[in-house]
Every structure is written in C-alpha cells, then in structure tokens.
C-alpha beads as a LAMMPS data file, in Angstrom:
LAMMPS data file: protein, C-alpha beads

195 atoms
194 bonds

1 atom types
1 bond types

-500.0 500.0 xlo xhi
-500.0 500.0 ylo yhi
-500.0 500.0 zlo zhi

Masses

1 110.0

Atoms # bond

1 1 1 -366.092 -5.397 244.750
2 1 1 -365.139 -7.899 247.264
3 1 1 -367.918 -10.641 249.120
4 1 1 -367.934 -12.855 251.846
5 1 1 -369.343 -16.410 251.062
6 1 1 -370.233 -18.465 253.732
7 1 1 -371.539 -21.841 252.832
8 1 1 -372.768 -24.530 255.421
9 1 1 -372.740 -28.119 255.008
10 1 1 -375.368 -30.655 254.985
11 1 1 -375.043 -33.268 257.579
12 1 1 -373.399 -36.205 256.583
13 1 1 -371.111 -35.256 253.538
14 1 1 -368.096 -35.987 254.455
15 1 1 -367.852 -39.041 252.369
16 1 1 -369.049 -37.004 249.105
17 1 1 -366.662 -34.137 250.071
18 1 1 -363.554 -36.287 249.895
19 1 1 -364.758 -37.388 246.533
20 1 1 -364.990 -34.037 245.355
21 1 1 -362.017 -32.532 246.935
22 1 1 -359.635 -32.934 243.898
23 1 1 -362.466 -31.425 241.936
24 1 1 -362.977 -28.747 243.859
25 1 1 -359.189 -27.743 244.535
26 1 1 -358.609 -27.696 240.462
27 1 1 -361.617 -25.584 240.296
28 1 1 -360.179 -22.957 243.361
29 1 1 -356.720 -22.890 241.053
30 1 1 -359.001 -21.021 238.381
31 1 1 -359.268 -18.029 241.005
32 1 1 -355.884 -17.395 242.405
33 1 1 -355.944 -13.672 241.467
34 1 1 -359.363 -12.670 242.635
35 1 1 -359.625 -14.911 245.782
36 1 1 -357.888 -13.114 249.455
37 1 1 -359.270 -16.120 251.925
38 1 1 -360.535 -19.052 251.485
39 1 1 -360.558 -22.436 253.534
40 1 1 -362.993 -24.523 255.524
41 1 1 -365.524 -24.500 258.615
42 1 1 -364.917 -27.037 261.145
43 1 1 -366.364 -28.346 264.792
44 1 1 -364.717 -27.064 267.230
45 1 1 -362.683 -30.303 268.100
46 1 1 -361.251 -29.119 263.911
47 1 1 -362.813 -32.462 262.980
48 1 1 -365.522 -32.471 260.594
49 1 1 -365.978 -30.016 258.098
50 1 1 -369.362 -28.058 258.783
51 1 1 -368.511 -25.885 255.432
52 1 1 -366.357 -23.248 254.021
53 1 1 -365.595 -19.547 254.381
54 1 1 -364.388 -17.126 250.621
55 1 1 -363.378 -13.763 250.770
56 1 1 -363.404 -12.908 247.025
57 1 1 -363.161 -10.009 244.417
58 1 1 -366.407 -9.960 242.120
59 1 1 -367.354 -7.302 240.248
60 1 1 -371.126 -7.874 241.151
61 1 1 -372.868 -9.816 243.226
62 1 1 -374.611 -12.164 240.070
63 1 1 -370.859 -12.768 239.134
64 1 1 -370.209 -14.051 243.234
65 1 1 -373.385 -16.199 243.050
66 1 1 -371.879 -17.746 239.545
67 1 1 -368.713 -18.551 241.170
68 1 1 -369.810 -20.667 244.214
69 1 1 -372.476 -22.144 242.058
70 1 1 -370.117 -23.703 239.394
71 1 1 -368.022 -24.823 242.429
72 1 1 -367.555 -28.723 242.508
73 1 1 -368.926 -29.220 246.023
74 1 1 -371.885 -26.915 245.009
75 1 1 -373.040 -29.309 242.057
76 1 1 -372.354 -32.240 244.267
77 1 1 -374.869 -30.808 246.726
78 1 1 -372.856 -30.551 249.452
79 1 1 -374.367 -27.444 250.989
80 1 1 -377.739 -26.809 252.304
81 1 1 -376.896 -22.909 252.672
82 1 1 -375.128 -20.087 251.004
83 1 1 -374.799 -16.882 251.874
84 1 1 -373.441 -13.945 249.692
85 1 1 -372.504 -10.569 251.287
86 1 1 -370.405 -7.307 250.147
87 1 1 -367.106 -7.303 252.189
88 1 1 -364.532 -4.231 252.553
89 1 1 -361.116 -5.193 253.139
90 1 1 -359.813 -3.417 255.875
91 1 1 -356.425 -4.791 255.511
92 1 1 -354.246 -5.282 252.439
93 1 1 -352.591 -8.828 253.275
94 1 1 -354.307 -11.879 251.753
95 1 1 -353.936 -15.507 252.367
96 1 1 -350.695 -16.727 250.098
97 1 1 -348.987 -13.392 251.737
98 1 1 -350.068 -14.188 255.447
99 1 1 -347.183 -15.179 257.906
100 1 1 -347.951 -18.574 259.237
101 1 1 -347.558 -18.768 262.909
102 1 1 -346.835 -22.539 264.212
103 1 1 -349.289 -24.132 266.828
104 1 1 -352.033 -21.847 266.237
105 1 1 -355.685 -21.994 265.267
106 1 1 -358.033 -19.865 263.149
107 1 1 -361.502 -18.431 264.012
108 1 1 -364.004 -16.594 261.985
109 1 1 -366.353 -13.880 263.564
110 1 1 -368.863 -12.986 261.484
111 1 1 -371.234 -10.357 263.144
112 1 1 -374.573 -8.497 261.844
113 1 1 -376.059 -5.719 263.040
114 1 1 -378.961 -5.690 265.272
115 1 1 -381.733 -3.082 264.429
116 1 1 -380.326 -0.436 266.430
117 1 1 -376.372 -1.455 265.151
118 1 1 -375.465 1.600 263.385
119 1 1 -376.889 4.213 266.240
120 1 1 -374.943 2.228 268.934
121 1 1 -371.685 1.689 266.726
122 1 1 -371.303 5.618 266.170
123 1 1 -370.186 6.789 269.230
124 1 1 -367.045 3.970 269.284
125 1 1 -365.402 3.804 266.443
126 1 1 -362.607 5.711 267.626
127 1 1 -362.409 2.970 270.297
128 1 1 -362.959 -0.173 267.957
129 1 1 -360.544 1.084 265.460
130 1 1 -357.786 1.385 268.485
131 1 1 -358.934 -2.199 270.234
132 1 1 -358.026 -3.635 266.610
133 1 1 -354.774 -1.887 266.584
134 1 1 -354.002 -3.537 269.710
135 1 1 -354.885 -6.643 268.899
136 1 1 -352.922 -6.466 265.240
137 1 1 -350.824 -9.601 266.298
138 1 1 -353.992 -11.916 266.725
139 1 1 -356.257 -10.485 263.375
140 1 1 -355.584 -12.542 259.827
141 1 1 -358.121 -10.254 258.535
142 1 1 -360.723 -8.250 258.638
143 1 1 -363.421 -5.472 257.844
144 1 1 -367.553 -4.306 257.055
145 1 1 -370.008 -6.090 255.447
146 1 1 -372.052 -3.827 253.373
147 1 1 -375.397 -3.868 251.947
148 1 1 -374.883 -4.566 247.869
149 1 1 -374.507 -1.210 247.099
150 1 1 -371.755 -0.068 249.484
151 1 1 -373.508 2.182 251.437
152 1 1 -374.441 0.758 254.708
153 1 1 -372.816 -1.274 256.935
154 1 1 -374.699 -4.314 257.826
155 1 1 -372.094 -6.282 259.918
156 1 1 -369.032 -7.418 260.437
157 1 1 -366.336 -10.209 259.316
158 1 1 -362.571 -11.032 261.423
159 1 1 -360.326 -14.162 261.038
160 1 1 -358.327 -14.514 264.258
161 1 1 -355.447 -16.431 264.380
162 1 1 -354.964 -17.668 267.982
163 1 1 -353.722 -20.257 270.098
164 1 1 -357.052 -21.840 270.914
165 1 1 -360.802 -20.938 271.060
166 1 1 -360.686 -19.010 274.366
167 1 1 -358.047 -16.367 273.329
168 1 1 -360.344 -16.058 270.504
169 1 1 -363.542 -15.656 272.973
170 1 1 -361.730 -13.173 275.181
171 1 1 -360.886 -10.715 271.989
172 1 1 -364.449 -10.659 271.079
173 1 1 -365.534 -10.164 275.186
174 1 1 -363.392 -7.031 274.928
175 1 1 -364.381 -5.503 271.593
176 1 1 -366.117 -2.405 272.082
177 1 1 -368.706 -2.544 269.350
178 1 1 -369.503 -6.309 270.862
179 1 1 -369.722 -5.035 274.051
180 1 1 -372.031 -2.438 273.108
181 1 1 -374.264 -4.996 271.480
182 1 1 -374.485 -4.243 268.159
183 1 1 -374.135 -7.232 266.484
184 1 1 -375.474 -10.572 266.733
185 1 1 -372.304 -12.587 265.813
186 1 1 -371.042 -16.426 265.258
187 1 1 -367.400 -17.955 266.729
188 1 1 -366.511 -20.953 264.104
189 1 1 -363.164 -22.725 263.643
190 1 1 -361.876 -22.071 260.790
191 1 1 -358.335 -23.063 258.753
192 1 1 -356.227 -21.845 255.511
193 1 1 -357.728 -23.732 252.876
194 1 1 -356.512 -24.095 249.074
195 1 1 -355.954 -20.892 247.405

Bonds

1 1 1 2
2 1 2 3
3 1 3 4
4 1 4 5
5 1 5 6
6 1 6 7
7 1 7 8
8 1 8 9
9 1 9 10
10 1 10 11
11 1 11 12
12 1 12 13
13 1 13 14
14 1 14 15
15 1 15 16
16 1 16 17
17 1 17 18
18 1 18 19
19 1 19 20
20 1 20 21
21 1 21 22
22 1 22 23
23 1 23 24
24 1 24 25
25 1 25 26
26 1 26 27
27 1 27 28
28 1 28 29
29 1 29 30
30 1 30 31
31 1 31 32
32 1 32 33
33 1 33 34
34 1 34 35
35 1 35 36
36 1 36 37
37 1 37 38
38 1 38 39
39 1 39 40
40 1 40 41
41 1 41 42
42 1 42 43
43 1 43 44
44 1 44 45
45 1 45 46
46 1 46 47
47 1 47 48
48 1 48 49
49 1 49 50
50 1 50 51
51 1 51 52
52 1 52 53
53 1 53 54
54 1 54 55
55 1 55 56
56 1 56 57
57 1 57 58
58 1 58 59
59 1 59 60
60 1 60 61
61 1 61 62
62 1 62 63
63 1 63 64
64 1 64 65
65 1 65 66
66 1 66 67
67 1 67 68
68 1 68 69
69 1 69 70
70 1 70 71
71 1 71 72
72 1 72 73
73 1 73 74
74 1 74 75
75 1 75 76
76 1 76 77
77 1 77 78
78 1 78 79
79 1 79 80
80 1 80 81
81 1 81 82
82 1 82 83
83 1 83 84
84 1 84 85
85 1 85 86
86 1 86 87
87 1 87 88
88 1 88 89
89 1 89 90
90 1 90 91
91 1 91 92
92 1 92 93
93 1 93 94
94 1 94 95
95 1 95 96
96 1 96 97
97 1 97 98
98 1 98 99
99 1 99 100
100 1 100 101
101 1 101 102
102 1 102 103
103 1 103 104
104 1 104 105
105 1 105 106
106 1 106 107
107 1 107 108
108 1 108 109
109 1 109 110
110 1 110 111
111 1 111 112
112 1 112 113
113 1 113 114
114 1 114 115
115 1 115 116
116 1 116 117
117 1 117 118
118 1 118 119
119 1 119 120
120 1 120 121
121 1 121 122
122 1 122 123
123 1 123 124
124 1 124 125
125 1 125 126
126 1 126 127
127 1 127 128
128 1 128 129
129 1 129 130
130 1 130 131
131 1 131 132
132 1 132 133
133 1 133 134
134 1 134 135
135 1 135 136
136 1 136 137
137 1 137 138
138 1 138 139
139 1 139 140
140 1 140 141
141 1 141 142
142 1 142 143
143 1 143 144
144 1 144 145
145 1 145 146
146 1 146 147
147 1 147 148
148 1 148 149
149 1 149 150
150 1 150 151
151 1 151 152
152 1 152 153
153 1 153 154
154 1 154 155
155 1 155 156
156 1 156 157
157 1 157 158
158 1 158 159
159 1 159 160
160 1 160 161
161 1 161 162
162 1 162 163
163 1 163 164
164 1 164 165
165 1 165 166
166 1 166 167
167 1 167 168
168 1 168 169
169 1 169 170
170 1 170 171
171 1 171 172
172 1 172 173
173 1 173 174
174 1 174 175
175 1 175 176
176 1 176 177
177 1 177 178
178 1 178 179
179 1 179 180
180 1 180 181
181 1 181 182
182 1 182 183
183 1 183 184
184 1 184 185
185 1 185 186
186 1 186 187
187 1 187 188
188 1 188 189
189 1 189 190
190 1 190 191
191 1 191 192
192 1 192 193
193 1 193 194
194 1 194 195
C-alpha cells in the first residue's frame, strides 16, 4: 500500500528543525526502498519551512503512523499536525528517477472531495485523464487518495513542477474535475527533499 503524509509545522521551529536535520536525514536513509517523494513545505517566498510532504509504501496504515512517529522531527515536536492517507500511484517514476529541470519550482495539490465529489467526477474522467496527458511535461507525480481500504476515492494528490506559482495556478484553473468542483484543494510550495 502506498500513503500520503502530510505533516504541518508548528510556528516557530525553525531553530529546532536545523538541530534535528542531521537526525532526521540519517533516519530518511533507513527508507530509501519504500519511500517515492519526500521533501518539505515552504511559504510561498520558499523561505520557511511550514512542514513536509511523504509519499511512501506501507503495508498498513499502523505501519505509516509508526514511521512518521519514530521520525526525528516528530519526537522533537516539531509538528502540530499529521495527516495519514492511502495514495495510488498513478505514475511509475519516483523521486531519485525524476529528471531535474533547472530554474523550476515544485507545488503540491492536494484535493478532497466535497460531499457530492464522486457523482460530479463520473461524468469527466475521460476528460481529466486527457487534461493530465497534456499536461505530462509539468506533473512530477500524481494520483487518488483512497479511503484505507482502497475502495473509494476520497481526493486527490499532484506535484507540479513549474516555473513559478502561477503556471501552477493556471493548470489547476483548467482541470476539469477542479472546474467541476469536486474537490476542496490546497496550492503549497513544495521542493525535492532527502530521499
């Protein structure tokens, strides 16, 4: 199974992460088989860390919560939120296989559905599968969240990699499931972390 953890930062830790980052980085060189993405959150202006984004391979989801628990920054108390979610890869390249590009930035969309999400996301998948296509160049990766057991899809997850925040505004505008409104959805700045 692969998850999506998303943890946020409490304010004012940037001082304890940079005491922990060595810590932390040994501790992300224990999961180089089992980890596709992983790097941090940042303000927009890419400069304070605000947390961290994981895609992973767990087999459950009380082996995911293990992991980011015994993480360095996790024990320091870094984060004031975690969230763990079932992710299907719907690409086969991970991070240490991505082609860098030079001068751009990376952005993370991570969507859920709104009540009435699957009934409106029917009727266009033909149309969201092609928009992705088209936009191949621009997507690092992406793919459903589903509930725990694998059934339902609950949302969404895409890493762009762009030359600024506006390209990356201007995919999502044209996205059919966005534009049909069935997600509510976050745009953060994210960047290749240590994997």
């Amino acid at each position: 199974m692969h998850w999506l953890i998303k943890c946020r930062s409490k304010p004012g830790t940037d001082a304890l992460r940079a005491a922990t980052i060595d810590a932390h980085s040994k501790f992300l060189d224990g999961y180089p088989e089992v980890t596709w993405y992983s790097g941090p959150l940042f303000t927009d202006d890419n400069r304070n860390a605000i947390g961290s984004l994981r895609l992973i391979e767990f087999p459950d989801r009380d082996a995911a919560l293990a992991y980011i628990h015994a993480d360095p920054y996790t024990r320091a108390g870094i984060f004031q939120a975690i969230t763990v979610e079932r992710w299907k890869p719907g690409l086969e390249v991970r991070q240490r296989d991505y082609a860098r590009k030079d001068g751009t930035m990376q952005f993370v969309i991570h969507c859920h559905d709104k009540p009435d999400g699957g009934a409106r996301r029917a009727p266009l998948r033909d149309a969201h599968l092609d928009y992705l296509e088209n936009h191949k160049d621009i997507i690092v990766a992406r793919g459903p969240l589903l509930d725990d057991d694998g059934v339902m899809t609950i949302g969404s997850v895409l890493i762009l990699d762009v030359a600024d925040k506006a390209e990356a505004e201007a995919f999502w505008a044209g996205e059919p499931f966005n534009r049909a409104g069935v997600y509510d959805w976050t745009i953060e700045r994210w960047r290749f972390g240590h994997v």
